[in-house]
N, CA, C and O of each residue as an XYZ file, in Angstrom:
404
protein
N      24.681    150.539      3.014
C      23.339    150.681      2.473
C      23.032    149.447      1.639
O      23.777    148.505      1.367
N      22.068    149.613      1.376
C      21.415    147.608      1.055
C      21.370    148.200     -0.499
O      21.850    149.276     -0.856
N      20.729    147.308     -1.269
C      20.078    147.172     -2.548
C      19.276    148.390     -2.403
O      18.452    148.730     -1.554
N      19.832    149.076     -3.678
C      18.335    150.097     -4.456
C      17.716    149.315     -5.290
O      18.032    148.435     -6.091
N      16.300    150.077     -4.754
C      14.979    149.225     -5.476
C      14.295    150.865     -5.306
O      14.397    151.724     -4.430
N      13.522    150.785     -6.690
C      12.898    151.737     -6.927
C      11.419    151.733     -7.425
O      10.929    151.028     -8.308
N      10.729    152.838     -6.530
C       9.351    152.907     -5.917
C       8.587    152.217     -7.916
O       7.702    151.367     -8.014
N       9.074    152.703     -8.777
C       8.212    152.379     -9.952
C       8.503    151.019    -10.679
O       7.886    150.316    -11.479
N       9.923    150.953     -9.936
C      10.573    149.485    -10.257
C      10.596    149.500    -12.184
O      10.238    148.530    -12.853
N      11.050    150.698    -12.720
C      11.220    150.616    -14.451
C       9.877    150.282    -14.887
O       9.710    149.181    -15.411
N       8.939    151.037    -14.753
C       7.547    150.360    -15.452
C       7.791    150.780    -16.770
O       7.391    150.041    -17.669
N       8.505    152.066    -17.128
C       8.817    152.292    -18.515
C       9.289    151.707    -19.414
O       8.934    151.695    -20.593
N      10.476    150.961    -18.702
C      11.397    150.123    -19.127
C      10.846    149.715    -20.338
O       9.635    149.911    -20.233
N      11.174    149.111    -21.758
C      10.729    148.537    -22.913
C      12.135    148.038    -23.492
O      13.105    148.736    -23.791
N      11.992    146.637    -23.574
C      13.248    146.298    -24.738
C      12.746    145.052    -25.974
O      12.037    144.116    -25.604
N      13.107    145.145    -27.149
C      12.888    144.738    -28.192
C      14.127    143.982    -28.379
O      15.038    144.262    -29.157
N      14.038    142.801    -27.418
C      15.408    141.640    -27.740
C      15.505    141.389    -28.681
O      16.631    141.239    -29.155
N      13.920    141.145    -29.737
C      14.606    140.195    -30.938
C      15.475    141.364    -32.134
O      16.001    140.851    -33.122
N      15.540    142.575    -31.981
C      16.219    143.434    -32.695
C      17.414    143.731    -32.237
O      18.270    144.177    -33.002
N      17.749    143.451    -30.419
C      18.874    143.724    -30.202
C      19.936    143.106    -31.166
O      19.655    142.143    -31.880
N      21.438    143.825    -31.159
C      22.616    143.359    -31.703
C      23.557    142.800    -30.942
O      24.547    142.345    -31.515
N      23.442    142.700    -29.299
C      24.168    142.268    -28.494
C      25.774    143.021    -28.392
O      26.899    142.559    -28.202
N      25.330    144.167    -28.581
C      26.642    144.874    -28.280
C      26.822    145.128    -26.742
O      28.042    145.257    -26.640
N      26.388    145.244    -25.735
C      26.251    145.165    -24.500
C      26.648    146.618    -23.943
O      27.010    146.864    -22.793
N      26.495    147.583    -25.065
C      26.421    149.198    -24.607
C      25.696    149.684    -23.481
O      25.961    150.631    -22.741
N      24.260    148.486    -23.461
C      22.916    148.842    -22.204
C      24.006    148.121    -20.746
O      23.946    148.713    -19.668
N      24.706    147.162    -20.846
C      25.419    147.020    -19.763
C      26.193    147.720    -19.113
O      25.975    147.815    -17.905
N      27.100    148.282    -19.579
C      27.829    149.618    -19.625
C      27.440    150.477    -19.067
O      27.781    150.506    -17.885
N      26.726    151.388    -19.467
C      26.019    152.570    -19.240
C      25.224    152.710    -18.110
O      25.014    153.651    -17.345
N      24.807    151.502    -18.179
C      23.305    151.329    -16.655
C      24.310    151.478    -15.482
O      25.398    150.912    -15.370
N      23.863    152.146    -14.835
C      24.626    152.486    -13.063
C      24.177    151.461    -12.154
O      24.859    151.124    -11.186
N      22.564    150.729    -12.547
C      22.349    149.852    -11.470
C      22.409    148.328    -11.763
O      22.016    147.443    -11.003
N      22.948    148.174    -12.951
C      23.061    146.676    -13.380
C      21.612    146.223    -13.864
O      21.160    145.106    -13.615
N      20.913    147.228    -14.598
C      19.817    146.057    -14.833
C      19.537    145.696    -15.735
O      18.325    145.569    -15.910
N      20.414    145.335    -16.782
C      20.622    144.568    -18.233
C      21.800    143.834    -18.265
O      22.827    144.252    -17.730
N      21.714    142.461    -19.022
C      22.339    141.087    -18.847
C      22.426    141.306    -20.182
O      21.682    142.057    -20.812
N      23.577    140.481    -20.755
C      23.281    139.873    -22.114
C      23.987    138.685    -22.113
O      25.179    138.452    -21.917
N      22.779    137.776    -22.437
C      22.806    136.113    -22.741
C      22.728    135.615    -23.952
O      21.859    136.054    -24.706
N      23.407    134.841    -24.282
C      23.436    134.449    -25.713
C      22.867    135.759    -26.685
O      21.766    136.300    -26.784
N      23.900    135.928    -27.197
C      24.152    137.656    -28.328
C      22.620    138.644    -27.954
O      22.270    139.510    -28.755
N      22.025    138.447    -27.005
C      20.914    139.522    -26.923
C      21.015    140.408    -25.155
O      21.669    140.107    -24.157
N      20.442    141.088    -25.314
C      20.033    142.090    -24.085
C      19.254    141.362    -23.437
O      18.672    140.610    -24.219
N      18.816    141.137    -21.942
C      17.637    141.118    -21.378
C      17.592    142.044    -20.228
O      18.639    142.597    -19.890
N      16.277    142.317    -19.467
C      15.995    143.406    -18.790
C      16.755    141.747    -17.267
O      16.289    140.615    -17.143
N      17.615    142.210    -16.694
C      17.255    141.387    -15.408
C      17.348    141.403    -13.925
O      17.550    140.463    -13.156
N      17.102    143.055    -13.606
C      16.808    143.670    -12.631
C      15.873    145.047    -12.258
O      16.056    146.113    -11.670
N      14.768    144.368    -12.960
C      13.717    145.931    -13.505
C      13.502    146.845    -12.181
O      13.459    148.071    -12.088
N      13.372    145.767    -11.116
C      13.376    146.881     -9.861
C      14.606    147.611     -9.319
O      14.560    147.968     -8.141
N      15.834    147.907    -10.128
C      17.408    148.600    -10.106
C      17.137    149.798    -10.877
O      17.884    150.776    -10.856
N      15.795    149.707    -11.734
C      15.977    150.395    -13.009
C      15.437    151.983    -11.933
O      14.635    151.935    -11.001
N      16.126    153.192    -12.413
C      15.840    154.249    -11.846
C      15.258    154.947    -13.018
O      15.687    156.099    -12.954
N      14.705    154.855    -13.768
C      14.925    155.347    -15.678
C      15.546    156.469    -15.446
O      14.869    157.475    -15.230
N      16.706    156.523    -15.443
C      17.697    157.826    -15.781
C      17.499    158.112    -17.373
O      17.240    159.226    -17.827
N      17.659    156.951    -18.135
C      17.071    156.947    -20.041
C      18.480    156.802    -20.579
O      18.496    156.962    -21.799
N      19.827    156.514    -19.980
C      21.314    156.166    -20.038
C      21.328    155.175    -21.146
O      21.869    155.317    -22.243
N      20.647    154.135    -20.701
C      20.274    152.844    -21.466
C      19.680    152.975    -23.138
O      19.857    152.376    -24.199
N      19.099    153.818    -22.776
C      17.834    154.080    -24.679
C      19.140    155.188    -25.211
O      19.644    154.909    -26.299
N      19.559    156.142    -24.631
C      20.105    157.340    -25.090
C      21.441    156.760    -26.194
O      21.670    157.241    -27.304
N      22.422    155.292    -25.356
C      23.226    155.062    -25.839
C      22.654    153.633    -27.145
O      23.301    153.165    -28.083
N      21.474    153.351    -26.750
C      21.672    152.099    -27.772
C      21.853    152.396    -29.160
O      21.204    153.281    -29.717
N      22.777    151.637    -29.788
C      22.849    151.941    -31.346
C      22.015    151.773    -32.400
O      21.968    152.330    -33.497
N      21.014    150.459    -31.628
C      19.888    150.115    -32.944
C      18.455    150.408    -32.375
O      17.446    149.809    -32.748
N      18.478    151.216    -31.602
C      17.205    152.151    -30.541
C      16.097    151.016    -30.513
O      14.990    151.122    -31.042
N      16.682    149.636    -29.640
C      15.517    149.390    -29.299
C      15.298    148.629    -27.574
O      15.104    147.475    -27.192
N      15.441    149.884    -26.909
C      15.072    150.823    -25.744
C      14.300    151.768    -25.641
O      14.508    152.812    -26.258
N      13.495    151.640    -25.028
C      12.808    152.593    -24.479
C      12.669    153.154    -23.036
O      13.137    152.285    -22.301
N      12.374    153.881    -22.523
C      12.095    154.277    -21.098
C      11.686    156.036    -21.059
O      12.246    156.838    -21.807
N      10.602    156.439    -20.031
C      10.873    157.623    -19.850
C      11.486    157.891    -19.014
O      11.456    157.558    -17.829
N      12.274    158.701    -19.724
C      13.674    159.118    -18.509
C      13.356    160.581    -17.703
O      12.610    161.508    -18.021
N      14.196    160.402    -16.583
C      13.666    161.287    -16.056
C      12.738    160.724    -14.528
O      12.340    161.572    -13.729
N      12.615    159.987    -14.412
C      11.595    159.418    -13.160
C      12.848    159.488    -12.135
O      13.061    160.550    -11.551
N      13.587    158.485    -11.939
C      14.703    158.339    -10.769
C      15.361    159.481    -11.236
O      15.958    159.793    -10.205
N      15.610    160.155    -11.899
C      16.496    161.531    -11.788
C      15.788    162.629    -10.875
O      16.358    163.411    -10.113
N      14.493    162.522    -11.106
C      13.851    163.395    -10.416
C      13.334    163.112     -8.857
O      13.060    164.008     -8.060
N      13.254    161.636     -8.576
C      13.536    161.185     -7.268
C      14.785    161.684     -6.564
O      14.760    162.078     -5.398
N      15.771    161.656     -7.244
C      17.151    161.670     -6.655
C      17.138    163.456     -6.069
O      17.607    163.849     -5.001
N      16.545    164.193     -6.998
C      16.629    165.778     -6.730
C      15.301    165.965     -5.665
O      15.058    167.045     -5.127
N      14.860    165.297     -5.551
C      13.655    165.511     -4.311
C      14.373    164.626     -2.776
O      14.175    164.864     -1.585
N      15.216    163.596     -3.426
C      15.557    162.775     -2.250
C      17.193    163.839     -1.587
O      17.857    163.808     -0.550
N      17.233    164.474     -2.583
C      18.670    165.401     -2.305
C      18.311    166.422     -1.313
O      18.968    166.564     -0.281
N      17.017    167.323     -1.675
C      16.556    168.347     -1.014
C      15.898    167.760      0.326
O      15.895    168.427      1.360
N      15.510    166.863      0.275
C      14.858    166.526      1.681
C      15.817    166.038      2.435
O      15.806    166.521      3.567
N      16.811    165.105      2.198
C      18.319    164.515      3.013
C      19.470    165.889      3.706
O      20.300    165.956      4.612
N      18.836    166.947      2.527
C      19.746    168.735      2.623
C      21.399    168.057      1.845
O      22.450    168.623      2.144
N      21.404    167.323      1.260
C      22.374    166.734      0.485
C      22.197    167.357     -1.090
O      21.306    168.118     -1.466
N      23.104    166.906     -1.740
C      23.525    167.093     -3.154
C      22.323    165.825     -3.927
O      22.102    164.746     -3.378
N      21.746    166.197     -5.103
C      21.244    165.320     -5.726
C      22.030    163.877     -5.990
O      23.112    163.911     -6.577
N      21.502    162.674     -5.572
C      22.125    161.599     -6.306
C      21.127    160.311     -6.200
O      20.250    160.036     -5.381
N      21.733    159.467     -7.641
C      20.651    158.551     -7.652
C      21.133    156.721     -7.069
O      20.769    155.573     -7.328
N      22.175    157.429     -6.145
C      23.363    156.312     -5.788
C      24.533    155.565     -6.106
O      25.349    154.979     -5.395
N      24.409    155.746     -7.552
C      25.636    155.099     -7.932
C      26.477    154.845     -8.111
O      26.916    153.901     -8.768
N      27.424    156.418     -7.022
C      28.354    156.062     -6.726
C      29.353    156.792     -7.751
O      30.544    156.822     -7.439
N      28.968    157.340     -8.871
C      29.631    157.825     -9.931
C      29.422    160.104    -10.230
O      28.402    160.730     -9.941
N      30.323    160.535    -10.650
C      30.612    161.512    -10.459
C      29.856    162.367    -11.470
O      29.801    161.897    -12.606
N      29.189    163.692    -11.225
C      28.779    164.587    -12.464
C      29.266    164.421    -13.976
O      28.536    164.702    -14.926
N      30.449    163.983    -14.097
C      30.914    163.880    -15.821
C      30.908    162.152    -16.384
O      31.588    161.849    -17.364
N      30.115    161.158    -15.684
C      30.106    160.316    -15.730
C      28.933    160.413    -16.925
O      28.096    161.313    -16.990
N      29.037    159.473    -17.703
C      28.041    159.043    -18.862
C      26.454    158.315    -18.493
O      25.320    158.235    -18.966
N      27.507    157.734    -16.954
C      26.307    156.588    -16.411
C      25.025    157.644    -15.878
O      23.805    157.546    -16.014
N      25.794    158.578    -15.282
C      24.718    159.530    -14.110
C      24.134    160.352    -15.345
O      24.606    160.851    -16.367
N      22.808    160.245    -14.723
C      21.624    161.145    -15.324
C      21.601    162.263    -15.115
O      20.695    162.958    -15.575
């Protein structure tokens, strides 16, 4: 299967670099890779990966993330029922995972 790209492509998405702390927790957590951190800050640098699961805002320490979460989670449970599959938003990672929404 190719690259996920998603129909809203993170329009929610919001990040406040100049407050980030560059702890790279948003790297971590994201299932689709779409936060970098370059010289001690966050940047967004794959907004069309972004599924807003809300993984990203839920874990940051100095909350400045935003997203409404909930969009690709709820794709994934519509894309589950129509495939007659189990909900998933691809990434490959298991129900007790931190990453999965």
């Amino acid at each position: 299967m190719g690259e996920l790209r998603y129909f809203a492509a993170g329009k929610s998405l919001g990040l406040e670099t100049e407050r980030c702390v560059g702890c790279g927790r948003c790297v971590e957590v994201c299932p689709h890779a779409v936060f970098a951190v370059d010289g001690g800050k966050a940047r967004i640098a794959e907004r069309g990966r972004c599924m807003e699961c809300g993984a990203c805002a839920r874990n940051c320490p100095v909350g400045v993330i935003s997203v409404t979460a909930g969009v690709g989670c709820a794709a994934a449970v519509i894309g589950g029922f129509f495939n007659g599959g189990v909900p998933t938003c691809g990434c490959g990672c298991g129900d007790d995972d931190p990453r999965c929404c």
